[in-house]
C-alpha positions as CSV (number, residue, x, y, z in Angstrom):
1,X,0.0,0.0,0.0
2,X,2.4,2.5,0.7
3,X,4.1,2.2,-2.9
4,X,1.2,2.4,-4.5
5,X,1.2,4.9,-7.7
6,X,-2.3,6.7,-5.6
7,X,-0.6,7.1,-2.5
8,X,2.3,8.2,-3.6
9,X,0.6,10.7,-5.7
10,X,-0.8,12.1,-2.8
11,X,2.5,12.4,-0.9
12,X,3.5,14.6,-3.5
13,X,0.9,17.1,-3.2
14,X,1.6,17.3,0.6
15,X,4.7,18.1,-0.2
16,X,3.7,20.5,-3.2
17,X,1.9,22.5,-0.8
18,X,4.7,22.6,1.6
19,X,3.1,20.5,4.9
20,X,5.4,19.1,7.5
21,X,6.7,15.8,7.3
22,X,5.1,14.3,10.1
23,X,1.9,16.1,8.5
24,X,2.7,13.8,5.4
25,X,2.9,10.5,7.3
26,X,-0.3,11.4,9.2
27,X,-2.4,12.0,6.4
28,X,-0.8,9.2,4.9
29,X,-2.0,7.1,7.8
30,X,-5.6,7.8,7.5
31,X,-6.1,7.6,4.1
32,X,-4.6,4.2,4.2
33,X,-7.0,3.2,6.8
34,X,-9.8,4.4,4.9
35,X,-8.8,3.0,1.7
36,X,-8.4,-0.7,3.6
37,X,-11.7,0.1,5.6
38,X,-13.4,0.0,2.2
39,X,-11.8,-3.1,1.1
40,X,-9.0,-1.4,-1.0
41,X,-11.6,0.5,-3.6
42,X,-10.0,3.3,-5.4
43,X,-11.1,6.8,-3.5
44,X,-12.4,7.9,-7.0
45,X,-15.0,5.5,-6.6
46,X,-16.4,6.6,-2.7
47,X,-17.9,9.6,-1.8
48,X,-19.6,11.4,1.6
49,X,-21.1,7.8,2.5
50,X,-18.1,5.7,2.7
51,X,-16.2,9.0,4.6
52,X,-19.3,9.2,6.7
53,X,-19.0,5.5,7.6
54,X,-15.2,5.1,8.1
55,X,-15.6,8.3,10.7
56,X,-19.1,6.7,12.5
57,X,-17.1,3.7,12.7
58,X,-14.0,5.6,14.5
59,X,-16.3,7.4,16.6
60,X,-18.3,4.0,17.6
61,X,-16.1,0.9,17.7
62,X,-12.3,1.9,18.0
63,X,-13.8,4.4,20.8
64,X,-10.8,7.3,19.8
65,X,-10.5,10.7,20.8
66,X,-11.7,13.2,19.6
67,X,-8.8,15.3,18.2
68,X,-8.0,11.6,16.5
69,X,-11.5,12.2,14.8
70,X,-10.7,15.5,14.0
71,X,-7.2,14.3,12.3
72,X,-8.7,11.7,10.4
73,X,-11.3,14.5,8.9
74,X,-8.7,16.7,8.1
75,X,-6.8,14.1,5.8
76,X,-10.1,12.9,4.2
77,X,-11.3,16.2,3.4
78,X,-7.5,17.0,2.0
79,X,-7.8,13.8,-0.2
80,X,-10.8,14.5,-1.6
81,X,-10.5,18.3,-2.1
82,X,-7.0,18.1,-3.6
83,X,-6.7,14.7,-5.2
84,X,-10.2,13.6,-5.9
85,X,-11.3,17.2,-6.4
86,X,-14.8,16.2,-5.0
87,X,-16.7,18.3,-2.4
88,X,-17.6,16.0,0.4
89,X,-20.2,18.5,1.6
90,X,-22.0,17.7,5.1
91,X,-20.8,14.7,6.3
92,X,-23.8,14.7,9.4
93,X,-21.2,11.8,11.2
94,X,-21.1,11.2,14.6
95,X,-18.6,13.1,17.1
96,X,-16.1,11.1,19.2
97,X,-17.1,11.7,22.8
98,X,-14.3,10.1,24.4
99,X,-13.6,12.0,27.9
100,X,-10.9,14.1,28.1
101,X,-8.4,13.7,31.0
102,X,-7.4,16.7,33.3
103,X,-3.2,16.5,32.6
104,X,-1.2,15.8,35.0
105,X,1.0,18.5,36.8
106,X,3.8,18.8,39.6
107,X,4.1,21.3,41.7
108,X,7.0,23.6,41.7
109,X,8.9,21.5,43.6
110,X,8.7,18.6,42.1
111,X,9.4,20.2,38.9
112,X,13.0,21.2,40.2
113,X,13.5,18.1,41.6
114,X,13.6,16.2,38.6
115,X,16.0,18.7,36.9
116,X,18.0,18.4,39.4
117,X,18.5,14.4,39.0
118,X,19.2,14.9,35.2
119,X,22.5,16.2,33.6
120,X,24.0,17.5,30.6
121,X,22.2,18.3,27.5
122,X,18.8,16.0,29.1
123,X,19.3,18.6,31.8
124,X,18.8,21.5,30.0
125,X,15.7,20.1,27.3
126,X,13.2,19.4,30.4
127,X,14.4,22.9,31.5
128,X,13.4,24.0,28.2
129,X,10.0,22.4,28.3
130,X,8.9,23.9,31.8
131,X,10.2,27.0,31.4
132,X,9.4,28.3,27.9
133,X,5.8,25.6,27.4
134,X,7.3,23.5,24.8
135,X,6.2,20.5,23.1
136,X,9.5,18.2,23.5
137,X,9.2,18.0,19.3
138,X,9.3,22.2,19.5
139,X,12.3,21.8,21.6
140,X,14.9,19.3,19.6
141,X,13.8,21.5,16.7
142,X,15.1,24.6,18.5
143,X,17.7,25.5,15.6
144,X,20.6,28.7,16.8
145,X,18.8,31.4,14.6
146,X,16.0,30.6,16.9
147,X,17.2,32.1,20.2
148,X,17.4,35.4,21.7
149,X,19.4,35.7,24.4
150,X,19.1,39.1,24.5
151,X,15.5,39.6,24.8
152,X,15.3,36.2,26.6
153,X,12.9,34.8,23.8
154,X,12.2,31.2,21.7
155,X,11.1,31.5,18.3
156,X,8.8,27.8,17.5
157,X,8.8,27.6,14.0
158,X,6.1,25.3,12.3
159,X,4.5,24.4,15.4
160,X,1.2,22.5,15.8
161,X,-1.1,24.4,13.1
162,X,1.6,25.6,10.6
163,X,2.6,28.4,12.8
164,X,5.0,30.0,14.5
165,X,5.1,31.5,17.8
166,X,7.4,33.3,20.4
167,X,7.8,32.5,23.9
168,X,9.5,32.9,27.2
169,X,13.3,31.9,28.1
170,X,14.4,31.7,31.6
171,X,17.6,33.9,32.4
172,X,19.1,30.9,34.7
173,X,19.5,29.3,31.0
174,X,21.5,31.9,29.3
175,X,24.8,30.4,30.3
176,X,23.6,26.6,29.7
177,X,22.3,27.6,26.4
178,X,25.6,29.4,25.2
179,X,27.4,26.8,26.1
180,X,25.3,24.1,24.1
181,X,25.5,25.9,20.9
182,X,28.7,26.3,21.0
183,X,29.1,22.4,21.1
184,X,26.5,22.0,18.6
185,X,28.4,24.6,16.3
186,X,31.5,23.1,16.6
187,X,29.6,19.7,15.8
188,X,28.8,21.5,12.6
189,X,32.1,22.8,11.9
190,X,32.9,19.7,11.7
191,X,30.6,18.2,9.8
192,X,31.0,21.2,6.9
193,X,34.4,20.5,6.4
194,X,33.1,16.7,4.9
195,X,30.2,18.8,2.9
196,X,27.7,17.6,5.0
197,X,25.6,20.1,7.3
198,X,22.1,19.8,9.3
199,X,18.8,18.8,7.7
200,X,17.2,21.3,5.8
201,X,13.6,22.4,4.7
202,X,14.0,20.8,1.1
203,X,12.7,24.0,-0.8
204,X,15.3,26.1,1.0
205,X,18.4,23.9,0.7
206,X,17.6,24.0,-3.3
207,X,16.9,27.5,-3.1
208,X,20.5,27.9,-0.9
209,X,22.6,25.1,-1.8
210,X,25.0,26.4,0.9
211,X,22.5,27.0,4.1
212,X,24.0,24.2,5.7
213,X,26.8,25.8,6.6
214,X,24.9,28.9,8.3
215,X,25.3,28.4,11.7
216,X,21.7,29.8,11.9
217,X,20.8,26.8,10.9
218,X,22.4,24.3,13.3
219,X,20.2,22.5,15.5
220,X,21.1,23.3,19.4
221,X,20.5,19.7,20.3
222,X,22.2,18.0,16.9
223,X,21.9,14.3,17.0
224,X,25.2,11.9,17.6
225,X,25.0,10.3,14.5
226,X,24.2,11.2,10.5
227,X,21.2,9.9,8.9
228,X,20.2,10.1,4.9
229,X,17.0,13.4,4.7
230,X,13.9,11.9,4.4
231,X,12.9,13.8,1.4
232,X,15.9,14.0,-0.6
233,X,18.1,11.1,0.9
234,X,21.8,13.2,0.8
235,X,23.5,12.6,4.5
236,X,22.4,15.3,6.9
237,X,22.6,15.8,10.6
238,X,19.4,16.1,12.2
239,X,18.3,16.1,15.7
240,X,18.5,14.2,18.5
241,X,15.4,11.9,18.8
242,X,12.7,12.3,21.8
243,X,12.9,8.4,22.5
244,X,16.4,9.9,24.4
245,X,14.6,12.5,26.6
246,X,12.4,10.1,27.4
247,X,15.0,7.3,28.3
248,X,16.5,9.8,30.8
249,X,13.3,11.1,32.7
250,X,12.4,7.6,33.4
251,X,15.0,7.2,36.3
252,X,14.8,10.5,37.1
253,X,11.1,10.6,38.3
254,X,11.3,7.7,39.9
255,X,14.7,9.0,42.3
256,X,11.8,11.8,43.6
257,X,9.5,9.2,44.3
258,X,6.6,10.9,42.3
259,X,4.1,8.6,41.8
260,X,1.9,10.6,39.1
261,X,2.8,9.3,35.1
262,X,5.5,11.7,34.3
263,X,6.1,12.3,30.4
264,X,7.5,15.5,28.8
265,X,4.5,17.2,27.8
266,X,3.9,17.3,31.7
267,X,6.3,19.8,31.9
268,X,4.6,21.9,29.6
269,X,1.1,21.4,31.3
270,X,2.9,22.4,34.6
271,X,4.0,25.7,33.1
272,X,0.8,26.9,31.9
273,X,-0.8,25.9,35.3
274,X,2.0,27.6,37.3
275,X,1.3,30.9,35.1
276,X,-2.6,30.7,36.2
277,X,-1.8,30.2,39.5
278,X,0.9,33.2,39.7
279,X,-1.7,35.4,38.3
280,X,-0.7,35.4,34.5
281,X,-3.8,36.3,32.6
282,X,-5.4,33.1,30.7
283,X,-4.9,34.9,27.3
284,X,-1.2,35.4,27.7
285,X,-0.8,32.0,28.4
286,X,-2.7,31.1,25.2
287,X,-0.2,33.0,22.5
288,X,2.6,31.2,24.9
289,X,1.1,27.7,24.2
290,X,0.2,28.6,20.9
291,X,-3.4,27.8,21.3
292,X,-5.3,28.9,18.8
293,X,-8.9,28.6,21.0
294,X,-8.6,30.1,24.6
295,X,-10.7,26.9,25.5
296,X,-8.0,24.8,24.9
297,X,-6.1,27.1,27.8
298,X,-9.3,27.0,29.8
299,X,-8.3,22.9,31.2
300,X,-5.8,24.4,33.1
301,X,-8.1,26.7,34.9
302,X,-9.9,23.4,36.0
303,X,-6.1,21.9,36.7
304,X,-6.0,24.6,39.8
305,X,-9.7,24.3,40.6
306,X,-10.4,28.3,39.1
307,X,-12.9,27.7,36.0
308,X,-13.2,31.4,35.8
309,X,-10.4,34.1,37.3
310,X,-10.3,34.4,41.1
311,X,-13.0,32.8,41.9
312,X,-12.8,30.2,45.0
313,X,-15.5,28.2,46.8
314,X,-17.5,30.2,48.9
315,X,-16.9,28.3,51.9
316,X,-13.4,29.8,51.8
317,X,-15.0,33.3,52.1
318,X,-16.8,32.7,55.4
């Protein structure tokens, strides 16, 4: 299936139109599911019922999320409004109604305990991810052109939505920072001097054959080895892979004893809360996460028990 003349049409038009890579495989994903869902009939041959049936069937016996739902929408209605060039129209489907969990969150403390256990570049990336709100894929994208030390300021490039964003960077990581992208640039000194550089957007390493060797463009957490680009298969240096972060907060939360399910995105869920709770107002902490609906921001209020600002039970007023 995934050599198939169709599919592989359709990963070019992704691509045509500029969408991330990860973007391409999920889309990728779905429409293969639907395609075998229907017994392997050609797209061109199903419309608005078969769509209608593969979601009602998502929705009603795989019991998935609702953001999964929304995914599996978004790739159907890309396939047949870009490849099939047919309007699907109203679908009337049914919603996924799976409940969504409050996330976990640490306290302060137990935030900085877990730093404290880690070291090195692992040290600094879960640093990163409570301290500025990132998503650990923002953070190992974090190239050098991307941070101001200055104005103590992330740029996320591409983030969740196709945009970017700016956020907050802690002063205690100035010095940390400096220090790892000066390692990551020699790493790419090195690596220029064999013509190779780090992985590029493919439009903008035809476009500047020579980017590679901007240190601009360096990642600031490079990866220890070189891989082939997934687009255009010359041997690149990307960056390192979240499967390590993970690997190293394992141990870590279990040395402070925290019994909660720790993963990196906790971090980030423990930011947001931590701005509530200091006061930060709800839509400041929306452009940080780069939410694009405030009710996405609005679970944390429920996170600190505040589903509207500074309000508290009334029993704590008498």
């Amino acid at each position: 299936m995934s050599k198939s003349p169709f599919l592989e049409t359709v990963r070019e038009n992704i691509r045509l139109r500029g969408y991330s890579l990860r973007t391409e495989q999920t889309y990728l994903h779905w429409i293969r599911r639907f395609i075998l869902f229907n017994g392997k009939k050609h797209p061109q041959d199903m419309h608005a019922v078969e769509v209608r049936d593969f979601l009602n069937w998502l929705a009603n016996k795989r019991n998935v999320a609702i953001n999964t739902q929304k995914v599996a929408l978004n790739a159907l209605v890309f396939l047949y409004k870009h490849i099939v060039q047919h309007e699907l129209g109203d679908l009337g489907f049914t919603h996924a109604v799976k409940q969504r969990f409050l996330p976990v969150v640490l306290t302060p403390q137990q935030v900085l305990s877990i730093i404290e256990q880690l070291n090195g570049h692992h040290k600094l990336i879960v640093s990163l991810l409570y301290g500025s709100g990132l998503r650990i894929s923002e953070c190992l994208r974090l190239r050098v052109q991307d941070i101001d030390l200055t104005n103590l300021s992330l740029t996320v490039r591409d983030s969740k939505g196709h945009k970017d964003r700016q956020t907050l960077l802690s002063a205690k990581l100035t010095e940390p920072l400096q220090q790892q992208i000066a390692a990551a640039l020699q790493v790419q000194q090195q690596d220029n001097v064999k013509g190779i550089g780090p992985s590029l957007p493919y439009a903008l390493s035809r476009k500047y054959p020579n980017a590679f060797r901007q240190p601009g463009w360096m990642f600031v957490f490079p990866s220890t080895s070189l891989c082939p680009h997934p687009l255009t298969g010359e041997l690149c240096r990307h960056h390192l892979h979240d499967s390590i972060i993970r690997k190293a907060l394992a141990p870590a939360v279990a040395a402070c004893q925290i019994r909660q399910r720790v993963g990196c995105h906790t971090f980030r869920h423990s930011f947001a809360t931590h701005l509530l709770q200091n006061g930060c107002d709800i839509r400041t902490v929306q452009e940080l996460l780069g939410h694009n609906d405030v009710s996405s921001t609005q679970i944390y209020t429920h996170v600190i028990g505040q589903h509207y600002a500074g309000t508290i039970s009334p029993l704590d007023r008498s």
